[in-house]
Each structure stands twice: as C-alpha cells, then as structure tokens.
PDB file with one MODEL, atoms N, CA, C and O in Angstrom:
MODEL        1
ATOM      1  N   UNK A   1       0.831  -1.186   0.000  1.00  0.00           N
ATOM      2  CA  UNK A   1       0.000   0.000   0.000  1.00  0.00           C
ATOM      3  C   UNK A   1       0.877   1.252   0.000  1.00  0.00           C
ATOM      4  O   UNK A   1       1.711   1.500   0.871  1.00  0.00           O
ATOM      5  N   UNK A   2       0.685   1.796  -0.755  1.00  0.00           N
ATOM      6  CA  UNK A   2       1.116   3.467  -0.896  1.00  0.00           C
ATOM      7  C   UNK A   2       0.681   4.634  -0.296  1.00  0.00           C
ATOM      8  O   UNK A   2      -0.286   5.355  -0.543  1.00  0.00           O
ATOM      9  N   UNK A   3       1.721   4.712   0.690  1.00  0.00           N
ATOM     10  CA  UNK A   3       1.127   6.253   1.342  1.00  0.00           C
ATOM     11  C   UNK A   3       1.008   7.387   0.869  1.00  0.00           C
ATOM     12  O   UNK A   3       1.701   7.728  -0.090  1.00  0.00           O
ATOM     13  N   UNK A   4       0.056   8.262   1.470  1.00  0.00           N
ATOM     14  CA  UNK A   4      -0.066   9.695   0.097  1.00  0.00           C
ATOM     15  C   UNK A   4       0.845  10.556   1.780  1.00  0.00           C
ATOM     16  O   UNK A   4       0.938   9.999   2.873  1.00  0.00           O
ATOM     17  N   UNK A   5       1.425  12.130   1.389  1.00  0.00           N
ATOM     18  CA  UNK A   5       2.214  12.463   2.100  1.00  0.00           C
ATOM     19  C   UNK A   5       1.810  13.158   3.310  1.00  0.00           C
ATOM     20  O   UNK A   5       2.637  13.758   3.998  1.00  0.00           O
ATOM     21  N   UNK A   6       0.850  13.116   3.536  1.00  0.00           N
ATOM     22  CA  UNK A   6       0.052  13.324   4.872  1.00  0.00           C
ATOM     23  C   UNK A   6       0.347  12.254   5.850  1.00  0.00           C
ATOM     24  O   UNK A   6       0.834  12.556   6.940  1.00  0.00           O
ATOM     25  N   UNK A   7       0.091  11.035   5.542  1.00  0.00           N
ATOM     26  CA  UNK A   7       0.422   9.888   5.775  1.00  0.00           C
ATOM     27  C   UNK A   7       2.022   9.786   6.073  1.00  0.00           C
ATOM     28  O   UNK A   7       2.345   9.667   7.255  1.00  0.00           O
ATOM     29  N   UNK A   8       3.086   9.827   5.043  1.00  0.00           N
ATOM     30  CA  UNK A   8       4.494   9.837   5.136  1.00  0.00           C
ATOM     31  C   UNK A   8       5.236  10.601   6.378  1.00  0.00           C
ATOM     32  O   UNK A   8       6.234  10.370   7.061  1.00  0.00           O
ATOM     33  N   UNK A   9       4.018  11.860   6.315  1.00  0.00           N
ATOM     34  CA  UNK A   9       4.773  12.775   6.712  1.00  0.00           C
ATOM     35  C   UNK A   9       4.284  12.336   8.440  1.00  0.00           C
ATOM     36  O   UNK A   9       5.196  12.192   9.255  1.00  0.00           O
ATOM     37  N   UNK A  10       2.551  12.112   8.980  1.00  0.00           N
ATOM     38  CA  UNK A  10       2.622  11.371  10.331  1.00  0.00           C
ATOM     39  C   UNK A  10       3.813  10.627  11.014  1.00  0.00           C
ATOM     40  O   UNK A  10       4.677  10.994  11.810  1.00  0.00           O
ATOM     41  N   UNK A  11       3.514   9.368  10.362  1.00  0.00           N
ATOM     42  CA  UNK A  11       4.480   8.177  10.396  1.00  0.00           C
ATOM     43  C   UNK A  11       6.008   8.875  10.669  1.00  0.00           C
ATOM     44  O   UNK A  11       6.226   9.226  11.829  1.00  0.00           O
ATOM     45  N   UNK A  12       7.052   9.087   9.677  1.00  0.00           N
ATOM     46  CA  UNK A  12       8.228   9.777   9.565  1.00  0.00           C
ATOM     47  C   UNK A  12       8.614  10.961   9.851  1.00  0.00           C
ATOM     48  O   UNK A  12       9.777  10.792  10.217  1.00  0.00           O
ATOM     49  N   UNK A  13       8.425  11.846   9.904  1.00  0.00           N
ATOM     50  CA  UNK A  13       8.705  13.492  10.404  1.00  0.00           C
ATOM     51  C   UNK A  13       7.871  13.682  11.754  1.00  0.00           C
ATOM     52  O   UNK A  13       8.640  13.887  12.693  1.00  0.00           O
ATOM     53  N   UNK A  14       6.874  13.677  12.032  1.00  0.00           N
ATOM     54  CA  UNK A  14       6.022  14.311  13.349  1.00  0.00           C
ATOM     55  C   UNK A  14       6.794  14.117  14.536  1.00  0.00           C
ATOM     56  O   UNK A  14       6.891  14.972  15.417  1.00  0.00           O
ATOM     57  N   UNK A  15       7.713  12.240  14.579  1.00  0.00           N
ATOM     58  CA  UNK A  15       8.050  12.380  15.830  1.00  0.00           C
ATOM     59  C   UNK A  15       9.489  13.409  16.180  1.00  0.00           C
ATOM     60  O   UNK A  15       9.549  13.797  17.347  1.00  0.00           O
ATOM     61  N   UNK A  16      10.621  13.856  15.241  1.00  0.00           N
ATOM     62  CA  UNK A  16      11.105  14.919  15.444  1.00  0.00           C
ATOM     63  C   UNK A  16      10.097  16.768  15.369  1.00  0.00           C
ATOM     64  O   UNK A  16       9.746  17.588  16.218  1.00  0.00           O
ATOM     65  N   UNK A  17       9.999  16.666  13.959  1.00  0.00           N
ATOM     66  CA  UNK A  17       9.488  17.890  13.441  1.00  0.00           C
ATOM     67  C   UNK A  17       7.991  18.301  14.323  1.00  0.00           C
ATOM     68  O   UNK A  17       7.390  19.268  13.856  1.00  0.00           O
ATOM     69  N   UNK A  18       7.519  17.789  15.258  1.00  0.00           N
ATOM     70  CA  UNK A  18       6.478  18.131  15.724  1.00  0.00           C
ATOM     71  C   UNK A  18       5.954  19.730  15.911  1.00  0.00           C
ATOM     72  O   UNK A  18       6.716  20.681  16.081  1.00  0.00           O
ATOM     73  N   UNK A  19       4.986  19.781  15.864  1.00  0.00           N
ATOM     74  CA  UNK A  19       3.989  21.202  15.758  1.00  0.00           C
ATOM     75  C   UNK A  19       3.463  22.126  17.245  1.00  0.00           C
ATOM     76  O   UNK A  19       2.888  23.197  17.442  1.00  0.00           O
ATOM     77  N   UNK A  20       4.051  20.980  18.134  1.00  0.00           N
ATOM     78  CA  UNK A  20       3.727  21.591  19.465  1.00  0.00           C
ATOM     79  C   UNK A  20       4.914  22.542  19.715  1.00  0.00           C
ATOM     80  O   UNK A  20       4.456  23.651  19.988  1.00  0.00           O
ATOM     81  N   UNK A  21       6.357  22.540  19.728  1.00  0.00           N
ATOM     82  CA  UNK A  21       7.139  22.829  20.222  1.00  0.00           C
ATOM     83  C   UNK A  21       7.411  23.219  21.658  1.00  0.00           C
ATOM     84  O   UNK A  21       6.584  23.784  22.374  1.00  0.00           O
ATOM     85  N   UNK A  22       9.184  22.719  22.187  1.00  0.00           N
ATOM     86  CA  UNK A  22       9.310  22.602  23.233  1.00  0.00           C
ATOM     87  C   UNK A  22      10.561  23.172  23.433  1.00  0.00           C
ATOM     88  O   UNK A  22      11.169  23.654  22.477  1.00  0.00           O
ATOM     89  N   UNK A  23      11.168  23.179  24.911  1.00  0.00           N
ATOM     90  CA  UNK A  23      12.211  23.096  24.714  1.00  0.00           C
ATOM     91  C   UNK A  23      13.003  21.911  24.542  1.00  0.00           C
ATOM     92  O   UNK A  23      14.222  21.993  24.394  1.00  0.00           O
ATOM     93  N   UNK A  24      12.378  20.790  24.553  1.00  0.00           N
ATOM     94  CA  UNK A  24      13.215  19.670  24.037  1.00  0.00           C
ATOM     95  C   UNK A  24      13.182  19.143  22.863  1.00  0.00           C
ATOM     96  O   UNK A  24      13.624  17.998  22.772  1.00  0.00           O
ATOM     97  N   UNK A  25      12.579  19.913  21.446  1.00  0.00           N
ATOM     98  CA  UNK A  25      12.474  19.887  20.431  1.00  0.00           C
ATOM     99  C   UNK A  25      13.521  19.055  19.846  1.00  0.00           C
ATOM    100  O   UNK A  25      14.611  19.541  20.146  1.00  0.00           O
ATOM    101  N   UNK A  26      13.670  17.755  18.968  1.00  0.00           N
ATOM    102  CA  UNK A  26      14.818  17.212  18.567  1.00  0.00           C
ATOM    103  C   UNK A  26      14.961  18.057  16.558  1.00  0.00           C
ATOM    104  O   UNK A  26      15.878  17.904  15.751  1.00  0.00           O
ATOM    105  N   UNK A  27      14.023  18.647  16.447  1.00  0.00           N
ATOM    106  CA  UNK A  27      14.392  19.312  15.046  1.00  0.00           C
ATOM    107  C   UNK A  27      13.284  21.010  14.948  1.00  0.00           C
ATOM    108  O   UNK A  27      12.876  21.704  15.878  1.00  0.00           O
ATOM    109  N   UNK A  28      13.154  21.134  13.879  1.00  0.00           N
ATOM    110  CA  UNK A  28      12.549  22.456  13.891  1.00  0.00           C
ATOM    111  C   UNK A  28      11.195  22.349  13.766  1.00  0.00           C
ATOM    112  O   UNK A  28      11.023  21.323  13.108  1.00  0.00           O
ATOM    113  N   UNK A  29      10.136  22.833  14.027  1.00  0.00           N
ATOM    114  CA  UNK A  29       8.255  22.521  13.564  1.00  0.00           C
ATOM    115  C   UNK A  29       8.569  22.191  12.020  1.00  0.00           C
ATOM    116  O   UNK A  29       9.599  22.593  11.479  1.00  0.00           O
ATOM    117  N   UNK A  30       7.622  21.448  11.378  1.00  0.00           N
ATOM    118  CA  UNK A  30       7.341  21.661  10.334  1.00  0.00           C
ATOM    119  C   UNK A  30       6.762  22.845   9.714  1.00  0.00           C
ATOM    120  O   UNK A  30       6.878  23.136   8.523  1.00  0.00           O
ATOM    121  N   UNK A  31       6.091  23.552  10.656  1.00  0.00           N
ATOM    122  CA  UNK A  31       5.383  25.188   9.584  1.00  0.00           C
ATOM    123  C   UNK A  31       6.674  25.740   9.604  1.00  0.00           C
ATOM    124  O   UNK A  31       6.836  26.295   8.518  1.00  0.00           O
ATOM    125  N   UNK A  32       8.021  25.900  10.558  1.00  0.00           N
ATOM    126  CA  UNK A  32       8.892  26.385  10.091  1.00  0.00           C
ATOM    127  C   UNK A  32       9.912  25.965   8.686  1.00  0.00           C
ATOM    128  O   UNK A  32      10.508  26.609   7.822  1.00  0.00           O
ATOM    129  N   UNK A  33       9.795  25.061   8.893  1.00  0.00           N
ATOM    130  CA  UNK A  33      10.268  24.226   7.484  1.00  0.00           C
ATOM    131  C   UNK A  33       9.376  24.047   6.623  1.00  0.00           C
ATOM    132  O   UNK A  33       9.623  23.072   5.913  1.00  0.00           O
ATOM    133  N   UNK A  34       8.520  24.526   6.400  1.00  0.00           N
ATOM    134  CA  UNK A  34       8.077  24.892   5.094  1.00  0.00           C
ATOM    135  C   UNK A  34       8.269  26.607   5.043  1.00  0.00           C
ATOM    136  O   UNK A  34       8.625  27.105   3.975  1.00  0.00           O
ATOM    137  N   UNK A  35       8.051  27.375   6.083  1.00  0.00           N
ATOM    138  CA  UNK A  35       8.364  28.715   5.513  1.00  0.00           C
ATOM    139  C   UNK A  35       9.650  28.978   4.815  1.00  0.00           C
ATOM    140  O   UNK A  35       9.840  29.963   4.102  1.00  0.00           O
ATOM    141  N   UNK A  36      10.838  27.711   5.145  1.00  0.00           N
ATOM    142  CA  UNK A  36      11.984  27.880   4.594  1.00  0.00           C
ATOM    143  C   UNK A  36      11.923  27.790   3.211  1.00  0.00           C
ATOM    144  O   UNK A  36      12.263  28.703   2.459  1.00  0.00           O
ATOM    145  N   UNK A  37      11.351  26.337   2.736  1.00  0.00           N
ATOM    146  CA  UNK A  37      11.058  26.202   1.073  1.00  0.00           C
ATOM    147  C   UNK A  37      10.242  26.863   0.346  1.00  0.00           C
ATOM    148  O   UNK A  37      10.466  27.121  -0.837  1.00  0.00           O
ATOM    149  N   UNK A  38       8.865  27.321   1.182  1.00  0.00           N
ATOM    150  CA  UNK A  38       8.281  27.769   0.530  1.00  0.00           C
ATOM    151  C   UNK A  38       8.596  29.228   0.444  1.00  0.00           C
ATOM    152  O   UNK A  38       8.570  29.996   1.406  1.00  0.00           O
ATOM    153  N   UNK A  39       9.026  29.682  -1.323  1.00  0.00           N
ATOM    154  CA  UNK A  39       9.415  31.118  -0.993  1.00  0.00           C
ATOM    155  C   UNK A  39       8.146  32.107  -1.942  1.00  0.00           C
ATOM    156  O   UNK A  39       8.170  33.289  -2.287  1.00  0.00           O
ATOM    157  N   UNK A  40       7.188  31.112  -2.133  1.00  0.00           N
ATOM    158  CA  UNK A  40       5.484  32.007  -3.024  1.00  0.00           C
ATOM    159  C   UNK A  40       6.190  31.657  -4.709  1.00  0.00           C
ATOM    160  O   UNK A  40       5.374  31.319  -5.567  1.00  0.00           O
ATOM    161  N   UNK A  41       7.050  31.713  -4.940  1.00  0.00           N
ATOM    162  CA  UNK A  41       7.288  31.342  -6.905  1.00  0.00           C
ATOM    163  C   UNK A  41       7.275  29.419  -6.911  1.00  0.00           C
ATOM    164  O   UNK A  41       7.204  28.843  -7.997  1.00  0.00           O
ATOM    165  N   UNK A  42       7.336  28.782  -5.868  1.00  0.00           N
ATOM    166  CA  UNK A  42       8.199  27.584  -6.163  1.00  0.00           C
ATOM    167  C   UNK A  42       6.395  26.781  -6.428  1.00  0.00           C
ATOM    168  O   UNK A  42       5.357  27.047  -5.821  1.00  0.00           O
ATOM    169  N   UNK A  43       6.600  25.904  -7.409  1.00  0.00           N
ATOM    170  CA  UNK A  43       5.472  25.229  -7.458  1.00  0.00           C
ATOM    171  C   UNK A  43       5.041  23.894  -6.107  1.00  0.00           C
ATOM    172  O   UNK A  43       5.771  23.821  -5.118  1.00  0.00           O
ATOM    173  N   UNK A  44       4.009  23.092  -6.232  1.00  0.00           N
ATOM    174  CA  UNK A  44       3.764  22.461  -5.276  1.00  0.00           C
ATOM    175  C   UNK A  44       5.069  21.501  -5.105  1.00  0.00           C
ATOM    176  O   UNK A  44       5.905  21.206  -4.251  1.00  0.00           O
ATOM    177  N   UNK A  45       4.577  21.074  -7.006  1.00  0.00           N
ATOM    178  CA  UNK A  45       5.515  19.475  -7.162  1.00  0.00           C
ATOM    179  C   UNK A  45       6.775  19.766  -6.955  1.00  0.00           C
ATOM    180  O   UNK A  45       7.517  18.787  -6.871  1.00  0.00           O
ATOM    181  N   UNK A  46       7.393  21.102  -6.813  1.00  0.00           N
ATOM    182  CA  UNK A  46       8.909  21.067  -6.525  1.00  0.00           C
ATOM    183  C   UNK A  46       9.141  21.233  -5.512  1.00  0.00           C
ATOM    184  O   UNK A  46      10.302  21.007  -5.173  1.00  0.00           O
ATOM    185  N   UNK A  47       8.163  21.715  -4.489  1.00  0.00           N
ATOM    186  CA  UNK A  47       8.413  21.741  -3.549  1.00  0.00           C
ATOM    187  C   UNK A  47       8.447  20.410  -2.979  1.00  0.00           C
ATOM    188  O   UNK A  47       9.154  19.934  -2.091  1.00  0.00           O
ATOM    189  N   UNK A  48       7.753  20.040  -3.513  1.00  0.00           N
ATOM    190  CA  UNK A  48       7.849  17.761  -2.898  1.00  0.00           C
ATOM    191  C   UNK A  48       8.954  17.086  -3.060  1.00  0.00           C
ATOM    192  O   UNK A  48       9.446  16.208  -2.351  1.00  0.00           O
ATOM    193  N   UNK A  49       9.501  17.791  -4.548  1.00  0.00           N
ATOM    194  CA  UNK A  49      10.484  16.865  -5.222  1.00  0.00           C
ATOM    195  C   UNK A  49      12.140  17.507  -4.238  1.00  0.00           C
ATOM    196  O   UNK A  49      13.251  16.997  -4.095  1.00  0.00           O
ATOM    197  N   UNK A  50      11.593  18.675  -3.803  1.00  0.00           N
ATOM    198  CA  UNK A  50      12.978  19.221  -3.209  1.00  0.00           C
ATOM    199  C   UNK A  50      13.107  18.556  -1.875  1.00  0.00           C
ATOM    200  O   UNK A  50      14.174  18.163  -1.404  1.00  0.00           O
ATOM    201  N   UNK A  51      11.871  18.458  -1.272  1.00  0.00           N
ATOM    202  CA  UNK A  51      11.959  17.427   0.198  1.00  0.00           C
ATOM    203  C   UNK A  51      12.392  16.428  -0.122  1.00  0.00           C
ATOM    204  O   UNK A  51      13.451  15.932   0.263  1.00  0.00           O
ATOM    205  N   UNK A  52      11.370  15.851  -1.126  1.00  0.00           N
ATOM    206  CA  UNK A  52      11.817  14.217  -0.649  1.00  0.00           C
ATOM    207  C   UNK A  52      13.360  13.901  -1.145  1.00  0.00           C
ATOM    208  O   UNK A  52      13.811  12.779  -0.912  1.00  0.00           O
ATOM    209  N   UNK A  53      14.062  14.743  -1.733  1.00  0.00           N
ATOM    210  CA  UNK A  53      15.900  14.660  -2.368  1.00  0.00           C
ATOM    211  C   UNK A  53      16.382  14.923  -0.876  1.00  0.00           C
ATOM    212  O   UNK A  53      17.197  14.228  -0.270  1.00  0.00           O
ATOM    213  N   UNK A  54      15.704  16.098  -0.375  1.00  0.00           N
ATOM    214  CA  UNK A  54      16.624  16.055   1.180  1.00  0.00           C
ATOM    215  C   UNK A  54      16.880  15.503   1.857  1.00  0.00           C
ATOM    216  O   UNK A  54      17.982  15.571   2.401  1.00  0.00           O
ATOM    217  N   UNK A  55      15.636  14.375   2.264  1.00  0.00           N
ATOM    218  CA  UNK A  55      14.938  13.567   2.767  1.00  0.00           C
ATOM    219  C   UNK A  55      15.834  12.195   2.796  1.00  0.00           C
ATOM    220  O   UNK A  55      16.195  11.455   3.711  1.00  0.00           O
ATOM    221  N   UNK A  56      16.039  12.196   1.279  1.00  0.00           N
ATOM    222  CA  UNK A  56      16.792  11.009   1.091  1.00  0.00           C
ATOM    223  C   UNK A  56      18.492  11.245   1.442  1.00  0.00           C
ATOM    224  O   UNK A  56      19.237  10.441   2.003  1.00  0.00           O
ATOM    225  N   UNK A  57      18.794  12.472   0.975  1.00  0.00           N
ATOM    226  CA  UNK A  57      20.380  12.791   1.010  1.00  0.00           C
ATOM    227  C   UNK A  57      20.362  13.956   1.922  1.00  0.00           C
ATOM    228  O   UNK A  57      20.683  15.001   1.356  1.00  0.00           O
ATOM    229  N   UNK A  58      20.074  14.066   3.188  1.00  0.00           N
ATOM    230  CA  UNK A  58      20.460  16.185   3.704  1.00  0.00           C
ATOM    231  C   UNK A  58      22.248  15.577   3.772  1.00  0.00           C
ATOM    232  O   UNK A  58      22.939  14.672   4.238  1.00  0.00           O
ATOM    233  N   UNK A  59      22.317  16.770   2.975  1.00  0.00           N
ATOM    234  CA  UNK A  59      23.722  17.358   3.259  1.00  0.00           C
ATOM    235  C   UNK A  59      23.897  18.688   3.618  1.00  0.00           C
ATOM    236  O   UNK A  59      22.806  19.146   3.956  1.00  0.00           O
ATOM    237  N   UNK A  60      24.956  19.669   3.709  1.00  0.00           N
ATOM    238  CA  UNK A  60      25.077  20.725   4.689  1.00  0.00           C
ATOM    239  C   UNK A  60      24.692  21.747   3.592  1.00  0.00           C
ATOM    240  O   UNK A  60      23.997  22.748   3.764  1.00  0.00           O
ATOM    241  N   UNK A  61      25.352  21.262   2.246  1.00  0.00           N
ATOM    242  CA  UNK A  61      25.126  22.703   1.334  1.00  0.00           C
ATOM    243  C   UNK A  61      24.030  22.525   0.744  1.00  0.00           C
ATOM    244  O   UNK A  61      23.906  23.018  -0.377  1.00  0.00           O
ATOM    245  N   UNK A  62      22.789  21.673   1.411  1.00  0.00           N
ATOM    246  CA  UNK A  62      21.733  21.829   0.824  1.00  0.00           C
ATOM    247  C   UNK A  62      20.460  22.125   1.743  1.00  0.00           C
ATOM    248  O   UNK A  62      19.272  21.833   1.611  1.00  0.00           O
ATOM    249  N   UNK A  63      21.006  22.657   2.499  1.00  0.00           N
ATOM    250  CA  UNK A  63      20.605  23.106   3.916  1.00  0.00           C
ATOM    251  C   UNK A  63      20.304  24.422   3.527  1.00  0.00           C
ATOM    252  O   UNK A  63      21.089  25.199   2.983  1.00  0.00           O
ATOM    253  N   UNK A  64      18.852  24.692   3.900  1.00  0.00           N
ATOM    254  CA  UNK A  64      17.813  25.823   3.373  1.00  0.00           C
ATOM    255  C   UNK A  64      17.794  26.589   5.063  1.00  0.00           C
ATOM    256  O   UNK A  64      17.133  27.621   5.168  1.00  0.00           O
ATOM    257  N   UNK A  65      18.527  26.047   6.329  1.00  0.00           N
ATOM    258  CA  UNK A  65      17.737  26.067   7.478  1.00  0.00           C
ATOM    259  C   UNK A  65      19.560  26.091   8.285  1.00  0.00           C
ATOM    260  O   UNK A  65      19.960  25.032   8.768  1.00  0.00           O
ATOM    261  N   UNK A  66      20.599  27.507   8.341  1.00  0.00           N
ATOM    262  CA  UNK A  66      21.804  27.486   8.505  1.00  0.00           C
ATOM    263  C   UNK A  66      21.442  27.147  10.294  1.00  0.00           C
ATOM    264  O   UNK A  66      22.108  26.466  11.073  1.00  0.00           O
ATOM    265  N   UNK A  67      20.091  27.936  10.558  1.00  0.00           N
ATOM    266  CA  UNK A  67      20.465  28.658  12.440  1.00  0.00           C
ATOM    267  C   UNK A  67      20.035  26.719  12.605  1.00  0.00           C
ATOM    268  O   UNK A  67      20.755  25.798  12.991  1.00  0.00           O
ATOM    269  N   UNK A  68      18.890  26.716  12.225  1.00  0.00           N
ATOM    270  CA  UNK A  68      18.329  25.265  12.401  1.00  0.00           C
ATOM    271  C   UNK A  68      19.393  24.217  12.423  1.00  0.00           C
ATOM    272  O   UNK A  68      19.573  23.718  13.534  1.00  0.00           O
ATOM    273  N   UNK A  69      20.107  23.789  11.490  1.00  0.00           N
ATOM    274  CA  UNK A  69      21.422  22.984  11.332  1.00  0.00           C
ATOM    275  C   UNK A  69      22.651  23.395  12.353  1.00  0.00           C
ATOM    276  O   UNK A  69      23.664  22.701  12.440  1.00  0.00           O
ATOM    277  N   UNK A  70      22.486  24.379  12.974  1.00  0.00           N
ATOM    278  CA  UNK A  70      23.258  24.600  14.111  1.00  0.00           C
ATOM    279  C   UNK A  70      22.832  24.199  15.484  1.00  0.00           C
ATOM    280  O   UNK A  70      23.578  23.671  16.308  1.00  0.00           O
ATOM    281  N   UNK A  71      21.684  24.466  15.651  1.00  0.00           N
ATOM    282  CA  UNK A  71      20.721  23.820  16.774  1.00  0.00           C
ATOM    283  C   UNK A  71      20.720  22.393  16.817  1.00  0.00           C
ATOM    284  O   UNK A  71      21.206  21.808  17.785  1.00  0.00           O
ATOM    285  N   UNK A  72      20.168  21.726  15.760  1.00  0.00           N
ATOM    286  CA  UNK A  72      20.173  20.588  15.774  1.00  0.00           C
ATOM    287  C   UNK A  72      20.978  19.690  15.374  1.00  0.00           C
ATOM    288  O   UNK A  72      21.286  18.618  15.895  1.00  0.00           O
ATOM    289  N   UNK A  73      21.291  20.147  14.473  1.00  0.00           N
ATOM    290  CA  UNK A  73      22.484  19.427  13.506  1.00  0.00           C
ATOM    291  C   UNK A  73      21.559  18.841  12.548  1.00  0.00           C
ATOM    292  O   UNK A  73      20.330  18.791  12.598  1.00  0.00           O
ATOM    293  N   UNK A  74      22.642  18.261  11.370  1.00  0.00           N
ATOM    294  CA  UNK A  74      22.182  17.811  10.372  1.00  0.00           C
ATOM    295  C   UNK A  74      21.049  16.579  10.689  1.00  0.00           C
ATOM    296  O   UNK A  74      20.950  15.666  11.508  1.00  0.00           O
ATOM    297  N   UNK A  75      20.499  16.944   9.897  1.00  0.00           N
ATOM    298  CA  UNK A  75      18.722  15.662   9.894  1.00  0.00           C
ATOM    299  C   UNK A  75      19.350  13.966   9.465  1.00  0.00           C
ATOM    300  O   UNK A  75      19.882  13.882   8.358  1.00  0.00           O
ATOM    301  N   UNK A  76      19.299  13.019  10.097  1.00  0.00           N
ATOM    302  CA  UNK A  76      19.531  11.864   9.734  1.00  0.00           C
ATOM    303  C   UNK A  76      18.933  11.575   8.230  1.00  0.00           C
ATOM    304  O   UNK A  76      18.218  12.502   7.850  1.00  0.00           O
ATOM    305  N   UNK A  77      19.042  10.686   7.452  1.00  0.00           N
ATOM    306  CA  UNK A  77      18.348   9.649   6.390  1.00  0.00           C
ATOM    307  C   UNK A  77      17.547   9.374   7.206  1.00  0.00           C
ATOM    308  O   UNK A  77      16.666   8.553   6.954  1.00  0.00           O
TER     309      UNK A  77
ENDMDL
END
C-alpha cells in the first residue's frame, strides 16, 4: 500500500518535526520548514520533489535552514 504524504509525513517526520514545540524539540516545527522552502514562486511538485531529495540525502550545502542545522544538527536519512 502506498502512502499519500500526509500519511508519510505522520508516520516519519512528526516524531522529530512536531507542531507543538518545546524546549526539548529534537528538530525544527514543520510550519517552520516549510516557511523555509516555501518562498510564493516555487510550485507544489517542486516543492515535494525538493523534500523528498533532502529527505533522502540532507547534506550541509543543501541546507535551506543554517540557524536550524546549528541547533540541531544535520537531519539523519
């Protein structure tokens, strides 16, 4: 069965990226990470296609999120 990304995103991201925030936050909210990608020109599908490349590979120079990657450090695979 194929998850649609509502789904992906429960399952895989919520338990860092969560929406409550704390101070024991292990990554940044997700509405903040999308204000990063989303800059109003970028379409939906690239905006998907640019996550899910991160998603699969974060590396440092593709790091949209400098203060974030200092806080937390780089995002696992």
């Amino acid at each position: 069965m194929k998850l649609n990304g509502k789904e992906l995103m429960e399952n895989n991201c919520n338990s860092c990226h969560n929406t409550q925030g704390s101070d024991n936050m292990l990554a940044p909210p997700m509405s903040r990470v999308k204000d990063h990608f989303w800059d109003g020109d970028i379409v939906k599908k690239e905006l998907r296609n640019t996550n899910v490349e991160w998603c699969k590979k974060p590396t440092g120079d593709k790091s949209v999120m400098p203060g974030a990657r200092r806080k937390f450090c780089l995002m696992p695979r």
